[in-house]
Every structure is written in C-alpha cells, then in structure tokens.
TORPA-233618 format. One record per residue (C-alpha): x, y, z; residue number from 1; residue in one letter; chain. Coordinates in Angstrom, 2 decimals, padded with zeros to 5 digits, always signed. Layout:
REM TORPA-233618
SITE        u        v        w  seq  type  mol
SITE        X        Y        Z  NUM     A    A
...
//
This chain:
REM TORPA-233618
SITE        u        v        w  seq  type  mol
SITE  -007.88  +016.40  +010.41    1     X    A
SITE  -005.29  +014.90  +012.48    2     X    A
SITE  -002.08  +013.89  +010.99    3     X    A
SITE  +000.50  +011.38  +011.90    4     X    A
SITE  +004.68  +011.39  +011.29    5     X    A
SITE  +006.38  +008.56  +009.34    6     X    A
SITE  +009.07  +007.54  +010.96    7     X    A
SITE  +011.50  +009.96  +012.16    8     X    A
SITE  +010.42  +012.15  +008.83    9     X    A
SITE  +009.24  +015.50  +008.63   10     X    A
SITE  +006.83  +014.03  +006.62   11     X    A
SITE  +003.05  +014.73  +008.05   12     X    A
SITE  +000.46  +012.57  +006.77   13     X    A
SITE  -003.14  +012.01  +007.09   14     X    A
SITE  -003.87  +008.36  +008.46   15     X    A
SITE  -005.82  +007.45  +005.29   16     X    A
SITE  -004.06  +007.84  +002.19   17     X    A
SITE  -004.90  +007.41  -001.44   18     X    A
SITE  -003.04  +004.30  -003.83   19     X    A
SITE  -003.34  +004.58  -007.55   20     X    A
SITE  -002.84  +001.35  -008.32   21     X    A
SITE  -006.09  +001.46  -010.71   22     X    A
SITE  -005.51  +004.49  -012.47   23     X    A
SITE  -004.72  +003.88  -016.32   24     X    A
SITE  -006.96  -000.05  -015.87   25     X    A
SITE  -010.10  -000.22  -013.70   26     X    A
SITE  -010.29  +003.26  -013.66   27     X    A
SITE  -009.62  +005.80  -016.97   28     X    A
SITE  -008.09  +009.02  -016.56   29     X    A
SITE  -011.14  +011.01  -016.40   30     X    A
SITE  -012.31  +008.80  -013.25   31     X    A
SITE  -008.56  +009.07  -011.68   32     X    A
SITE  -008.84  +012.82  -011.41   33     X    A
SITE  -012.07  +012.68  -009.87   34     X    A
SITE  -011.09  +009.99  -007.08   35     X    A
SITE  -008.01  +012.16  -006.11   36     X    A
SITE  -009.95  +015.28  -006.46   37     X    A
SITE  -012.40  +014.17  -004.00   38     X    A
SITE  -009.41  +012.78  -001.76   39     X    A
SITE  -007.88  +016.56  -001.55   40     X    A
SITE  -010.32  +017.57  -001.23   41     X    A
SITE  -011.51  +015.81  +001.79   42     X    A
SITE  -007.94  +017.04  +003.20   43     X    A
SITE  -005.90  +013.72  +001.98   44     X    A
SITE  -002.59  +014.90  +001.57   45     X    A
SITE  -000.88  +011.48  +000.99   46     X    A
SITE  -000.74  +009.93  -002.49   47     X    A
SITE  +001.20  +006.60  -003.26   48     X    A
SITE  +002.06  +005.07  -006.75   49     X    A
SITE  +004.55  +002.87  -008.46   50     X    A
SITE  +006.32  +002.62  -011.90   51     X    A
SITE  +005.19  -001.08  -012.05   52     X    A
SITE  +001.15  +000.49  -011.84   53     X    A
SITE  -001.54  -000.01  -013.08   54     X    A
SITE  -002.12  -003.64  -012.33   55     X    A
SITE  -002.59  -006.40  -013.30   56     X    A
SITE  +000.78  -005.37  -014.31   57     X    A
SITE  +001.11  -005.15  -018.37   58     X    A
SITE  +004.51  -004.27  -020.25   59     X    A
SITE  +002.10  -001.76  -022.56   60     X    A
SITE  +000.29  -000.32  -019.42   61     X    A
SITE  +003.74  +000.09  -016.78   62     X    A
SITE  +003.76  +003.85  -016.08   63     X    A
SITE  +000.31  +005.29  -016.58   64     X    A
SITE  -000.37  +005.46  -013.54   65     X    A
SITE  +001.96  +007.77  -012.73   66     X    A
SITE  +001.60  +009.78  -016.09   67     X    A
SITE  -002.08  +010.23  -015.03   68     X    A
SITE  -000.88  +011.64  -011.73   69     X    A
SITE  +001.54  +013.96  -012.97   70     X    A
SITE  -001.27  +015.74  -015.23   71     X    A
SITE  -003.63  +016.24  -012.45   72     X    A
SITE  -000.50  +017.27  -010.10   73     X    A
SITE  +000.21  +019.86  -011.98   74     X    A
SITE  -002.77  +021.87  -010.88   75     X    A
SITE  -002.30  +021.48  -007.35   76     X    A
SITE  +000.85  +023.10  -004.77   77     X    A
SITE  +003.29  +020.75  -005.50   78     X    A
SITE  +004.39  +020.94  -001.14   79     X    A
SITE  +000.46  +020.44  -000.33   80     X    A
SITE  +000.59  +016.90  -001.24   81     X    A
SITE  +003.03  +013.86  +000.12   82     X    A
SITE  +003.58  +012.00  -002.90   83     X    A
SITE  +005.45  +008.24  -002.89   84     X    A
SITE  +006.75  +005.98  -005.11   85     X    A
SITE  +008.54  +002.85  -006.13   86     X    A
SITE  +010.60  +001.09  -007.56   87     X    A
SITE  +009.82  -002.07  -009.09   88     X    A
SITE  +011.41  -005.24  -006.80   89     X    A
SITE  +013.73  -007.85  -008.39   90     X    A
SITE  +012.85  -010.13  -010.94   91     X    A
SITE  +014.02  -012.87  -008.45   92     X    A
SITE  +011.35  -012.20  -006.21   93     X    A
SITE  +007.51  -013.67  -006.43   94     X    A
SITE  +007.14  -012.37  -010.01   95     X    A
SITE  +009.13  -011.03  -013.32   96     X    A
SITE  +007.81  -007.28  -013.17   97     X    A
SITE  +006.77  -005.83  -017.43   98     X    A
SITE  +009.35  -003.54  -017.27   99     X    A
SITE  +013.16  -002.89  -018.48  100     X    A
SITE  +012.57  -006.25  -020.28  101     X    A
SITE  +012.27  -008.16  -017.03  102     X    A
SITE  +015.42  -007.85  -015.66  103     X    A
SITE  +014.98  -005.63  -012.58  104     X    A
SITE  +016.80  -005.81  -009.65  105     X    A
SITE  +017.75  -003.14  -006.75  106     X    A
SITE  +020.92  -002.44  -007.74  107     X    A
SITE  +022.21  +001.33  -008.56  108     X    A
SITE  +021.25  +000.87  -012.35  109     X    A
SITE  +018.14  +000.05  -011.76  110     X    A
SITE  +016.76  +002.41  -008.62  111     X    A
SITE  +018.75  +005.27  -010.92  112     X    A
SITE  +016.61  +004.74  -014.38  113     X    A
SITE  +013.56  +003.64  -011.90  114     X    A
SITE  +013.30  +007.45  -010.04  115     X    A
SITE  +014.37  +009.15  -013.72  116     X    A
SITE  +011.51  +007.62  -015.52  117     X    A
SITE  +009.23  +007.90  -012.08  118     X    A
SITE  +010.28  +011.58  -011.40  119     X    A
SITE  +009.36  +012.52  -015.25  120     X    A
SITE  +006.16  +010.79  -015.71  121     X    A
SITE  +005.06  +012.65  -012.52  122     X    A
SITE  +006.46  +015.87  -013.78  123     X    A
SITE  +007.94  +016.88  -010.50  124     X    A
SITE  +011.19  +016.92  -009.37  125     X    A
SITE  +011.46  +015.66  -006.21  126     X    A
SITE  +009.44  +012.49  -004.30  127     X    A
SITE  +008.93  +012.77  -000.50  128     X    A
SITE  +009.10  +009.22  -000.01  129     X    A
SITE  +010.85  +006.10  -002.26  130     X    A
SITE  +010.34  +002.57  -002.14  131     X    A
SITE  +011.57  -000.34  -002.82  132     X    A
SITE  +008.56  -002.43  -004.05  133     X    A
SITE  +009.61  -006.04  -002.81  134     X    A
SITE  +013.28  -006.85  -001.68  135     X    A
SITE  +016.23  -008.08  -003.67  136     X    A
SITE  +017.50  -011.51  -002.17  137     X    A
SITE  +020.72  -011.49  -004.78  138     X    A
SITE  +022.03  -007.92  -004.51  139     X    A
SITE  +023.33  -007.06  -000.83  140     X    A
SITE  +021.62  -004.58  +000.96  141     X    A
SITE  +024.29  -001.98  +001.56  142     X    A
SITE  +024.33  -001.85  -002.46  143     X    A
SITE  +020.98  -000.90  -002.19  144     X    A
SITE  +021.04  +001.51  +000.28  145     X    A
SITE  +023.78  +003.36  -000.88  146     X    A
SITE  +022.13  +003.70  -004.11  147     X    A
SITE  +018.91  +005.24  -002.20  148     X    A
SITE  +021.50  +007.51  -000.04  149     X    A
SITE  +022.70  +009.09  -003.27  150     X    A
SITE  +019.25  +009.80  -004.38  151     X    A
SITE  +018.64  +011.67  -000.97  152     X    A
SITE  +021.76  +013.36  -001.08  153     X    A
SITE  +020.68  +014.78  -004.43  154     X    A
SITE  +017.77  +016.03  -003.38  155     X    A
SITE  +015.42  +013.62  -005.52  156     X    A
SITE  +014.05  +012.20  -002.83  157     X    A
SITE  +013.14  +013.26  +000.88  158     X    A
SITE  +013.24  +009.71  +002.66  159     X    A
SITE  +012.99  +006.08  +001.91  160     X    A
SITE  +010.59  +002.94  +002.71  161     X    A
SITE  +010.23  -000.53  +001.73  162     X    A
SITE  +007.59  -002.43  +000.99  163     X    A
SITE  +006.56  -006.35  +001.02  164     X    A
SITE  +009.18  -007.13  +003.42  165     X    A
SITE  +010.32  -009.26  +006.44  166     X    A
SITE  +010.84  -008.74  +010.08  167     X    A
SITE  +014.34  -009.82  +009.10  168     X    A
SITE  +015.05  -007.53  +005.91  169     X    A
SITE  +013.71  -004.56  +007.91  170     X    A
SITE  +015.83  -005.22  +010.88  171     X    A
SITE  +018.77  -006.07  +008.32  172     X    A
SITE  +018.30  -002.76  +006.32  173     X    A
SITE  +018.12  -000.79  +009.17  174     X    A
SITE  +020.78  -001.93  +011.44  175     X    A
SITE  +023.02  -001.71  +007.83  176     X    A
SITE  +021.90  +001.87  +007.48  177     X    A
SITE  +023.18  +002.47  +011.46  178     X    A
SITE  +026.85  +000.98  +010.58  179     X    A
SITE  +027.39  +002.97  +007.20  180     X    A
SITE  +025.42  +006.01  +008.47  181     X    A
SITE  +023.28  +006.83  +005.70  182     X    A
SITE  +019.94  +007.22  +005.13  183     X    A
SITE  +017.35  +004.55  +006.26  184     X    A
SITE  +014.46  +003.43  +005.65  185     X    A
SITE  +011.47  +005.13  +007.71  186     X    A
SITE  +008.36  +003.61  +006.58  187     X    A
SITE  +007.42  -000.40  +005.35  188     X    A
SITE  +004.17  -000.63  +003.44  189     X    A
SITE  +002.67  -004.00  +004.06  190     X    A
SITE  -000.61  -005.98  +003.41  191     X    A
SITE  -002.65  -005.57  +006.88  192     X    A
SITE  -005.92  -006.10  +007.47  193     X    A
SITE  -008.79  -007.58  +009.77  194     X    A
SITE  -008.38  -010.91  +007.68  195     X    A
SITE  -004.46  -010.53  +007.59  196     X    A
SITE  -003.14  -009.40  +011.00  197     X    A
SITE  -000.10  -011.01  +010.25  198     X    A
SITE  +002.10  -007.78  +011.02  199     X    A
SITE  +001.06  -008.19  +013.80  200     X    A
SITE  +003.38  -011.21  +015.03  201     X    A
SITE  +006.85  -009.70  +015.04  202     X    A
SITE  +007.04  -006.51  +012.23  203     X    A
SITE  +005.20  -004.23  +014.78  204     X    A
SITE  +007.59  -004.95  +017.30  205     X    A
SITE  +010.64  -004.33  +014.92  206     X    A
SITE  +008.20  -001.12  +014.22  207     X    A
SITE  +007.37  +000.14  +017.18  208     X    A
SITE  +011.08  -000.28  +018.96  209     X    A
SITE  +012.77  +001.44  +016.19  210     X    A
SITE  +010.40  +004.04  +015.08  211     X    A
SITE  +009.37  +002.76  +011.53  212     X    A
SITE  +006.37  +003.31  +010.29  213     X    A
SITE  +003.38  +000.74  +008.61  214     X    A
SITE  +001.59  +001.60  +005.88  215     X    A
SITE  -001.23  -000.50  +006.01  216     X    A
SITE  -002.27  -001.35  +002.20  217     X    A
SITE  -005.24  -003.53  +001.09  218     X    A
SITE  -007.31  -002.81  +004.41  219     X    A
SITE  -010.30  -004.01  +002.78  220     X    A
SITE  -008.41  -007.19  +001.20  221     X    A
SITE  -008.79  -006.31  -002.32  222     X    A
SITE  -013.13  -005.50  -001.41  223     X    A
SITE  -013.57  -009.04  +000.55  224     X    A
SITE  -013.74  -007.08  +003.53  225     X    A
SITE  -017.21  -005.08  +002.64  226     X    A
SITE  -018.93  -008.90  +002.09  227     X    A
SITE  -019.36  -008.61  -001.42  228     X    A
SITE  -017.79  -012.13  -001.58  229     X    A
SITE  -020.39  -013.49  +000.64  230     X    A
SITE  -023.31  -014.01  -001.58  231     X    A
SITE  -024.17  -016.99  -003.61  232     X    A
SITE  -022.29  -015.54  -006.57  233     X    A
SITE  -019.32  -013.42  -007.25  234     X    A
SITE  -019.99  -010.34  -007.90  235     X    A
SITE  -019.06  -008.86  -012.15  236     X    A
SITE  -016.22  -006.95  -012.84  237     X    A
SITE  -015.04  -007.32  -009.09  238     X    A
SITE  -011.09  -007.62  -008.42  239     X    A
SITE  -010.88  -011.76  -007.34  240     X    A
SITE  -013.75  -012.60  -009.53  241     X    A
SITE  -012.20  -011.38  -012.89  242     X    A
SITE  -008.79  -012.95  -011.05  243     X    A
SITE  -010.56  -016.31  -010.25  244     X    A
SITE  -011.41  -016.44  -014.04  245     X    A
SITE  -007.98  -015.86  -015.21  246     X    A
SITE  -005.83  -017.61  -017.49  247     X    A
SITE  -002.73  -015.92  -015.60  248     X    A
SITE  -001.71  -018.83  -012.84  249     X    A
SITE  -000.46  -015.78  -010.60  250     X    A
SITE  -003.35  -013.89  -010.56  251     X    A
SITE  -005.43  -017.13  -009.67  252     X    A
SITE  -002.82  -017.65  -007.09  253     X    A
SITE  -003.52  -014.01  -005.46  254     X    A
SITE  -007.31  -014.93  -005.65  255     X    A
SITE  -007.45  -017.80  -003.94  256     X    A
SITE  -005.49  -016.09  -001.08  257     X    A
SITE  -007.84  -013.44  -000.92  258     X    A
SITE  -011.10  -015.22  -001.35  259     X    A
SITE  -011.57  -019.11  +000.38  260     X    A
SITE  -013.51  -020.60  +003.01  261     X    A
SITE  -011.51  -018.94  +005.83  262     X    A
SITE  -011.62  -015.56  +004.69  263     X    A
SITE  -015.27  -015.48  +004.01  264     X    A
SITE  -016.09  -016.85  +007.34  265     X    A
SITE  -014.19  -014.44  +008.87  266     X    A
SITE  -015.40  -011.41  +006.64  267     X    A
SITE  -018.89  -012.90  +008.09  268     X    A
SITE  -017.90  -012.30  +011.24  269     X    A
SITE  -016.72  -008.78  +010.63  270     X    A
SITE  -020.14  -008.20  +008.86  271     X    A
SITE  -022.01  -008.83  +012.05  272     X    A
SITE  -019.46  -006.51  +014.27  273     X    A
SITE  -019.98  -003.92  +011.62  274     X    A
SITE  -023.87  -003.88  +011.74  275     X    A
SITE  -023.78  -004.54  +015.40  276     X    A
SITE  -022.18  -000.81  +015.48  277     X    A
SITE  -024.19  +000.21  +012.55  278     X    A
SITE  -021.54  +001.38  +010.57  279     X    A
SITE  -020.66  +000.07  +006.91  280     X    A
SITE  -017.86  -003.24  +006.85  281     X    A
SITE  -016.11  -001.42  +005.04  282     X    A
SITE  -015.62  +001.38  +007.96  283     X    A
SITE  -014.71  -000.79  +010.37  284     X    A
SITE  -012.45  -002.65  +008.49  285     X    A
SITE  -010.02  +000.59  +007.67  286     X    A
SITE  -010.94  +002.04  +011.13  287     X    A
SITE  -009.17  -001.03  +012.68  288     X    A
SITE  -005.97  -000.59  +010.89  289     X    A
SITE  -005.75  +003.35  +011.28  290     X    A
SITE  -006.40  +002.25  +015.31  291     X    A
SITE  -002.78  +001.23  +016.11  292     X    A
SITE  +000.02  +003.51  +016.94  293     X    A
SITE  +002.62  +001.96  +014.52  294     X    A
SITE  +000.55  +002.70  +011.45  295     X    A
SITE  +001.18  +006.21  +009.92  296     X    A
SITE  -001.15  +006.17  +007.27  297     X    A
SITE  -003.86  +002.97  +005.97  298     X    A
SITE  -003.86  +003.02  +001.99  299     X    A
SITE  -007.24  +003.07  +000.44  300     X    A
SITE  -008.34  +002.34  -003.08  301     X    A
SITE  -011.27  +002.70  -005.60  302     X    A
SITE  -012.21  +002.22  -008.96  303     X    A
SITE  -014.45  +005.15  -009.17  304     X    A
SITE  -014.91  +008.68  -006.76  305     X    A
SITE  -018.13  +006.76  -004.70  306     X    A
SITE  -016.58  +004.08  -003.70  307     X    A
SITE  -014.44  +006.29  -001.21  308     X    A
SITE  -017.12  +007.88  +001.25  309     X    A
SITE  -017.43  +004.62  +003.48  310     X    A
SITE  -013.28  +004.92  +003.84  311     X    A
SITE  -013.39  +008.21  +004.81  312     X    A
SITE  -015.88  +007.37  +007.25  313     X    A
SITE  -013.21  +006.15  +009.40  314     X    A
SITE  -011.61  +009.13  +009.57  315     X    A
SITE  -014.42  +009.76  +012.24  316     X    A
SITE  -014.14  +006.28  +013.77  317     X    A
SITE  -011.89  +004.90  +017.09  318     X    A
SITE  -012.99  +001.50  +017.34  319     X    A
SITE  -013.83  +000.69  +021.62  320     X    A
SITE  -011.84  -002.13  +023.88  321     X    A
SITE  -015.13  -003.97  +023.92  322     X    A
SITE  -014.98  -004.47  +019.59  323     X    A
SITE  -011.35  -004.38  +019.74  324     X    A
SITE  -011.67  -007.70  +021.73  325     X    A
SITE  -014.75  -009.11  +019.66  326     X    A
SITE  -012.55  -008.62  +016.90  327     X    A
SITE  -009.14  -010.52  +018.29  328     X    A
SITE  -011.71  -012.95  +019.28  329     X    A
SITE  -012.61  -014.00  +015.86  330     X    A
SITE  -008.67  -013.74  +014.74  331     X    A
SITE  -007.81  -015.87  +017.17  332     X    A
SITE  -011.01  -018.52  +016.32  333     X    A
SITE  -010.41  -018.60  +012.84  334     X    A
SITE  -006.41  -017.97  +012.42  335     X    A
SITE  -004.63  -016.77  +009.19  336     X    A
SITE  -007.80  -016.88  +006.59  337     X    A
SITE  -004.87  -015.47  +004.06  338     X    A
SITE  -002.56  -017.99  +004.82  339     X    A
//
C-alpha cells in the first residue's frame, strides 16, 4: 500500500478512504461493520464521518453514524486507524441541518458541543482530523478558527479541514490562520469527479501552492458514474432514484444535479473508456481522482461490503497520458454535466 500526507500533517493516509455517510440508513449496523471490516482489512486506514450522518439527514437519525463507528472502533488499535469528523455547517448555508434545533453555526458554542457529542458517540478521545462541514458566511472566520485552535491545543483534535468550500474561503482561512498564527486548516474535502472536475479551475491551484490537501468525495457521483443511470429505467432503491421520487424539494434538487442529460452523456462516454481498458466504470472513475498529486485520499462509499471490490480496484490502477487525454477530451466536449 502506498500512502499519501495531508497537508503538512503527520497524518499518513491511504489514497482511498472509507465515508460512513450510510451507516445507521441504507446500510444497518450489522452491514456497517462488515463494509469497514473489509476496508481494514484491505489496509484502509482512513475513516471519515459527521455528526450530521446518516443522510438524508433526519433529526431522529443525526449521530448514528458515528455511534455505529464507535462500537466497531472499539475492537480495533485506536492509532491504526485515521479517523475524521465534522461539524455540522451553519444553518445559513444551503440547508437547516436536524440538529441542536436548527440553529447551527461555527461559532465556539457550537464546534465545542459539536466535538463533545462527536468525540463520545465515537468513544475515543481524540480525532485526527476536524471539519467544518460547509462554511459560515455570518460568523467571521478568525472566530472560527480560534475556536478549532483551542480544540488542538487541548489535544482533542490533531489537525483541521474544511469541507464544501471556495477558492476564496480557503485562501481566506488560511492566510487568517498565517496572521494570528494558529492552527490551519490542512485538508478541504470537496465533490470531484470525472462528471464534476470543477476543482479543477482554481481550488487545485490554491491547493497545490499552499500545500492543502483534496479529499475527493462522491468519485462515483452518488453511483451515476458505474452507468446504472443509463438504462431505460432507474434502477430500485438506488440513491437519485428514491431522491427523484421525493417529496423533499432539496433532495429533488441534489438529483437533478446528479442525474440529467449532460451527466448521462458524459457517464456514456466514460463507459466506453472504461471497457475500452476493460476495467469496471466504476474503477476508472475513482482511479482518475486518486491520479492527481493534490488529492490525499478519494472517499468511497457503499451500502453493503460488495459493492467495494471495484473501488479498491483502483488501488492497482494509474490511468496512461493517452486516457488521461480521452478523458479531458470529453470534459471539455460536454462541459459542467453538474452544473
């Protein structure tokens, strides 16, 4: 296995890692301890969650996702595994997160009761890396990173990250991090993918010059990625076709990015690169976002312990110059399919 830094961090991860964010819905506990038993033991040793998981987010389900974790955590060495977290974003940002009654924000309050609740549903009492879900456009960043500071000064957590954010609020938290001198933030987990290279425009610069590191989540685009959109019909029990179905304008909102006209025709594409190579879609499609240097580790998910053998494929993969340009080819043909 070879292993990749975040950031400037000590911390050593594997360049796929495992999210949880169907642990406690899709996927019961039973089924959660078999997906990240078969991820150790394949040699993952990164594992990210959130207090807002499982989604879709529910104020009954917030938190099970971690309090799955924590049981099966306690069988392993806590220091084998690189275990992250997060803290739910404001409620002034794309959504009102189920939790602490819908008034979150990323203020000391809230990223203090946030890592107390995370830290004990996990049973563990430490985090190597915290992040901020989705920024806070109302409370100034320098609140907010003082507030994380504290949390590394008392040894609760190792380093920080963000997560959802711009070019412009990673530059901004960092260079506010450089004045005051505290602790920054090393990593920024974004949605990146062969059907949303959008990182690609200015964040991997901002990346790349100062050291940051991506973690690439949703490589597969919620499953549009292995073609199982492409048929005549939706497939059942599928991510974007319970979404599509939805009473919940949000979640039809997410759909709709995910799965339209542009995105399958692109995904077709993809389909014919992948068989071209004879390797699954779904291989190439987390093979090209584990292929860049800025990317420390490319998030997978599954609903059940099968679904993970054609990710871990790509462990194996390094995609040639000859697809890499086949594949820019078709970005640059059909632009943006996610918007």
């Amino acid at each position: 296995m070879q292993y990749r830094y975040i950031g400037k961090t000590g911390l050593r991860v594997t360049p796929i890692g495992l999210g949880t964010m169907s642990f406690g819905s899709w996927s019961d506990e039973a089924e959660a301890f078999k997906i990240m038993n078969k991820a150790y033991d394949r040699g993952i040793n990164f594992f990210d969650t959130a207090e807002l998981y499982p989604v879709p987010p529910k104020v009954e389900d917030a938190g099970i996702t971690e309090t799955i974790i924590g049981k099966w955590l306690k069988g392993k060495p806590r220091d084998s595994i690189i275990l992250a977290s997060k803290v739910a974003g404001a409620a002034n940002g794309w959504f009102v997160p189920p939790i602490r009654h819908g008034y979150t924000a990323i203020d000391k309050f809230h990223i203090k009761k946030a890592i107390e609740g995370s830290l004990k549903r996990l049973q563990t009492d430490y985090l190597d890396l915290y992040q901020m879900h989705w920024a806070d456009s109302v409370v100034p960043i320098e609140e907010s990173l003082k507030a994380f500071d504290e949390l590394v000064k008392e040894g609760k957590v190792r380093y920080l990250g963000t997560s959802n954010d711009t070019a412009y609020g990673l530059t901004k938290a960092n260079e506010t991090s450089k004045m005051l001198g505290i602790s920054r933030f090393e990593s920024i987990q974004n949605n990146f993918s062969l059907n949303n290279p959008r990182f690609l425009d200015e964040l991997a610069n901002v990346c790349k010059r100062e050291q940051i590191s991506l973690l690439a989540y949703s490589p597969i685009a919620g499953g549009v990625l292995s073609g199982k959109y492409n048929g005549e019909f939706y497939p059942e029990n599928a991510r974007y076709s319970d979404y599509l179905t939805s009473k919940n304008i949000r979640l039809n909102s997410q759909a709709a990015k995910f799965v339209n006209e542009k995105s399958l025709k692109s995904t077709a594409c993809y389909l014919e690169i992948a068989k071209k190579l004879e390797i699954s879609p779904v291989t190439l499609a987390v093979a090209y976002t584990k292929q860049f240097d800025f990317v420390a580790s490319t998030i997978i998910g599954a609903r059940n312990a099968y679904q993970m053998d054609e990710s871990f494929a790509a462990l194996g993969v390094t995609l040639s110059e000859e697809t890499m340009s086949e594949i820019k080819a078709v970005q640059q043909d059909i632009m943006y399919p996610m918007g």
